[in-house]
C-alpha positions as CSV (number, residue, x, y, z in Angstrom):
1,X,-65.4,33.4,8.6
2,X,-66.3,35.4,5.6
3,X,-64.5,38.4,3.9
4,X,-64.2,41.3,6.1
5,X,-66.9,44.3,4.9
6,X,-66.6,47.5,7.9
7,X,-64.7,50.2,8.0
8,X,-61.4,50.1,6.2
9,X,-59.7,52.6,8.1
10,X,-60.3,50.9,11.4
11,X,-58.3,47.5,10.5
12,X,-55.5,50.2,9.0
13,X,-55.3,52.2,12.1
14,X,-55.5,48.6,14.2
15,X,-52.6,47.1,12.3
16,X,-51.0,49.5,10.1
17,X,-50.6,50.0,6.2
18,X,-52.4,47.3,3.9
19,X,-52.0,48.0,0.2
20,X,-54.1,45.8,-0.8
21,X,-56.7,46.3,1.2
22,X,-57.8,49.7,0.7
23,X,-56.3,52.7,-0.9
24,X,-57.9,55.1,1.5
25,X,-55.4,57.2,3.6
26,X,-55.8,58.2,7.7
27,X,-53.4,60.6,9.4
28,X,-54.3,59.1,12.8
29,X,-51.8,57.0,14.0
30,X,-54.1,55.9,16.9
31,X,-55.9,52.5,17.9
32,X,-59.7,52.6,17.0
33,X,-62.1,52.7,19.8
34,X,-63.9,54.9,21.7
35,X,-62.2,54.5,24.4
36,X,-58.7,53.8,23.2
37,X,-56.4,55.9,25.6
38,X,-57.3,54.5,28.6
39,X,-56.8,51.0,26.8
40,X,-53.4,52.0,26.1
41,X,-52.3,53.4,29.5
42,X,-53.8,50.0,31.1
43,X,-53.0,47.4,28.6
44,X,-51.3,44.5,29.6
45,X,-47.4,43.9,27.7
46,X,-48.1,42.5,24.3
47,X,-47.9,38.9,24.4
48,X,-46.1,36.2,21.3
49,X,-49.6,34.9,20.4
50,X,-50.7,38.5,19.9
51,X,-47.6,39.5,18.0
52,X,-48.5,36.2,15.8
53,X,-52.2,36.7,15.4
54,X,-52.0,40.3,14.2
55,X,-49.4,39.1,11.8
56,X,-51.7,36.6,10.1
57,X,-54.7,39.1,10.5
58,X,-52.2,41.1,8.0
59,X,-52.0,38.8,5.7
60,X,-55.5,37.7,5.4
61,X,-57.1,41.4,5.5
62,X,-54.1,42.6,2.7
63,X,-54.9,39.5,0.3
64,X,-58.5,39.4,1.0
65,X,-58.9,36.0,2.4
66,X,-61.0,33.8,4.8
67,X,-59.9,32.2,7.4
68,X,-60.3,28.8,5.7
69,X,-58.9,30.3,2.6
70,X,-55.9,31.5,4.2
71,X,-55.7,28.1,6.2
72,X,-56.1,26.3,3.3
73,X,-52.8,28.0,1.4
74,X,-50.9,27.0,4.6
75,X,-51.4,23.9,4.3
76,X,-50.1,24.2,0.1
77,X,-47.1,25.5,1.7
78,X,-46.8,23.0,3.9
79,X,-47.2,20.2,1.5
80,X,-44.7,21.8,-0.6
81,X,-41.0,21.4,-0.8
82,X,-39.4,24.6,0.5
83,X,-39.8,27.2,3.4
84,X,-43.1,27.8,4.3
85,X,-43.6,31.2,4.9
86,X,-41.9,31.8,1.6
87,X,-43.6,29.2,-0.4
88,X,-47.1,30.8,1.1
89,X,-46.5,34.1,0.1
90,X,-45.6,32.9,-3.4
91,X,-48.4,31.3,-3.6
92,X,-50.6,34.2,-2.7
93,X,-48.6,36.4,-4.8
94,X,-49.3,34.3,-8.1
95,X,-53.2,34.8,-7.1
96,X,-54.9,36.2,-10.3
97,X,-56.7,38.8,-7.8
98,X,-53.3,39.9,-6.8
99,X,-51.5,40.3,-9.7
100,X,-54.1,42.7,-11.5
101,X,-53.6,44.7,-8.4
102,X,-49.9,44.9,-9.1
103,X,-49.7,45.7,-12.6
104,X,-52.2,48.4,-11.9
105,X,-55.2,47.1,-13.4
106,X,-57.1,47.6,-10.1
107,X,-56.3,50.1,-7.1
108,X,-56.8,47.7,-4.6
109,X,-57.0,43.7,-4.6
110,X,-61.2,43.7,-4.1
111,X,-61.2,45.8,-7.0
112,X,-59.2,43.7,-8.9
113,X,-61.0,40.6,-7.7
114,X,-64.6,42.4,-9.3
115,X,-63.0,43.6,-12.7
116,X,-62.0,39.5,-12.9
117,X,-65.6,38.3,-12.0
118,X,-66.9,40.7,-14.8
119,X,-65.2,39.0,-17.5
120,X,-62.5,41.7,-18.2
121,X,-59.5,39.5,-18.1
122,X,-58.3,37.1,-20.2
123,X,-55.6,35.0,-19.5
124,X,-53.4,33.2,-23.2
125,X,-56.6,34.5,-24.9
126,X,-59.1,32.2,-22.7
127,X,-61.4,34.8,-20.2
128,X,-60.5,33.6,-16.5
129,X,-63.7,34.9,-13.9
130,X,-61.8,32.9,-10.8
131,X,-59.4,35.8,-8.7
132,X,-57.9,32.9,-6.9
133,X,-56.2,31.6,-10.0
134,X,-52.6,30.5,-9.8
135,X,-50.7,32.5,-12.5
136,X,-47.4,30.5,-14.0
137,X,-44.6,31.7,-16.0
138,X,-45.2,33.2,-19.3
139,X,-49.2,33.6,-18.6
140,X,-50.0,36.3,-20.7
141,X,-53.0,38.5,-18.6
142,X,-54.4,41.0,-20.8
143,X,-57.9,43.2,-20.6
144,X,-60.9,42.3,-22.9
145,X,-60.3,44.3,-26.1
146,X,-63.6,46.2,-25.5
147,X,-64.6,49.8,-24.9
148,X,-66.2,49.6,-21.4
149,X,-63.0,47.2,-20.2
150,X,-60.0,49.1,-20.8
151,X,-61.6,52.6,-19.9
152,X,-62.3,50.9,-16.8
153,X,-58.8,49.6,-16.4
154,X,-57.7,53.1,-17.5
155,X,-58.7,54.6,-15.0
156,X,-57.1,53.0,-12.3
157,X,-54.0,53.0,-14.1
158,X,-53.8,57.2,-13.9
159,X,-54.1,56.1,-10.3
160,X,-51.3,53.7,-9.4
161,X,-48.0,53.9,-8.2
162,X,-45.2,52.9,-9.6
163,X,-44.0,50.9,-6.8
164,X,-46.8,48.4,-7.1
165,X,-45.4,46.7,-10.4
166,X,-42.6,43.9,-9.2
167,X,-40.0,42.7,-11.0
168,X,-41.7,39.9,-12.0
169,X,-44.1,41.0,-13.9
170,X,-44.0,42.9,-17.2
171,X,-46.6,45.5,-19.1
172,X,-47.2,46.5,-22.3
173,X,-49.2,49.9,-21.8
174,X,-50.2,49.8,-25.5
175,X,-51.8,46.6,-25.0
176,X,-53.0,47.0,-22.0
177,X,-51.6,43.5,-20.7
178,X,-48.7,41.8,-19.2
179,X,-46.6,38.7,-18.8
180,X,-45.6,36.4,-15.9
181,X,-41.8,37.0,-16.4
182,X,-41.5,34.5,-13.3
183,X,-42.2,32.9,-10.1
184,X,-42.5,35.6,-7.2
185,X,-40.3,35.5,-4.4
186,X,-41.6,36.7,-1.0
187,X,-39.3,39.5,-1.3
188,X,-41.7,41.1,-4.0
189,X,-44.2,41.8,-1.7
190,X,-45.2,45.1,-0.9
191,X,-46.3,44.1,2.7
192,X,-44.2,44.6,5.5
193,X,-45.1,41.2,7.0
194,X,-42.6,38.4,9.0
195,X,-44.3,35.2,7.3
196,X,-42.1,32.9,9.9
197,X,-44.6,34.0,12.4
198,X,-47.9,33.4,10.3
199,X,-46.6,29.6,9.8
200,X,-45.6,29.1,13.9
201,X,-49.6,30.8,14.6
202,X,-50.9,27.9,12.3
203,X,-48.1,25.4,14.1
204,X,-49.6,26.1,17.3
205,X,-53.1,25.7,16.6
């Protein structure tokens, strides 16, 4: 299944805030659908694999995964030592794609994802075009010391929140780079998400 690429504001409305996905903004707090009323009066009590499913669906539309992708990090947990629907969300948080998004390079993570296949990142002074990229400790991550580059990555930056940069992550506004200060804890996420149920979805299939 390949990356998602309709209307952002339906899969918000469908399954609620996705920070990473888009930085668009509805006021509707409605499912999508023509006819989405008469689904609600007649639809039929929410079942565990439902709960489960849109859970995962989360996490793969909010990191901007396949479903192999996303399969394919479960089983990196799984091999791991650890919990793991923490060790998954680490994982996903150390992404390359992800961490751009979080110190602000990029307003959402397929932004990010396209400033990194341009060339505009460099990672310990070597350029880095892969988003999927596991960052480690003390990776510097800084933007290509070039005109076009950091007035790109300016821009978003007048754009950002504040609450997007974690704890384990440090900028140098100056430079216009940061540092890996650690490895991220599934508590540093920004999505409201229970990973326990992502990993039973996978355990069932």
């Amino acid at each position: 299944m390949s990356r998602y690429r309709g209307p952002k504001i339906r899969i918000v409305r469908r399954l609620g805030i996705l920070p990473g996905f888009t930085a668009k903004k509805t006021d509707r707090d409605t499912l999508p659908g023509q006819h989405k009323q008469r689904r609600l009066s007649k639809r039929k009590p929410i079942l565990n694999y439902s709960i489960r499913l849109q859970e995962k669906q989360k996490l793969r539309y909010n990191y901007g995964l396949t479903e192999k992708q996303l399969l394919n990090y479960i089983k990196e947990a799984k091999r791991l030592r650890g919990s793991t629907g923490v060790i998954l969300i680490q994982l996903l948080e150390m992404r390359l794609d992800n961490i751009i998004f979080r110190l602000g390079f990029g307003n959402t993570i397929p932004a990010s994802r396209q400033i990194i296949n341009h060339g505009h990142i460099f990672i310990n002074d070597q350029k880095v075009t892969i988003p999927s990229f596991q960052c480690q400790p003390d990776d510097t991550i800084q933007v290509k010391d070039r005109e076009g580059s950091r007035a790109l990555v300016n821009q978003f930056l007048k754009k950002r929140r504040s609450d997007f940069r974690p704890p384990y992550l440090e900028f140098n506004s100056e430079k216009l780079s940061g540092r890996v200060k650690r490895i991220a804890s599934s508590k540093d996420t920004i999505l409201k998400i229970n990973e326990l149920l992502i990993v039973e979805y996978y355990s069932r299939k």
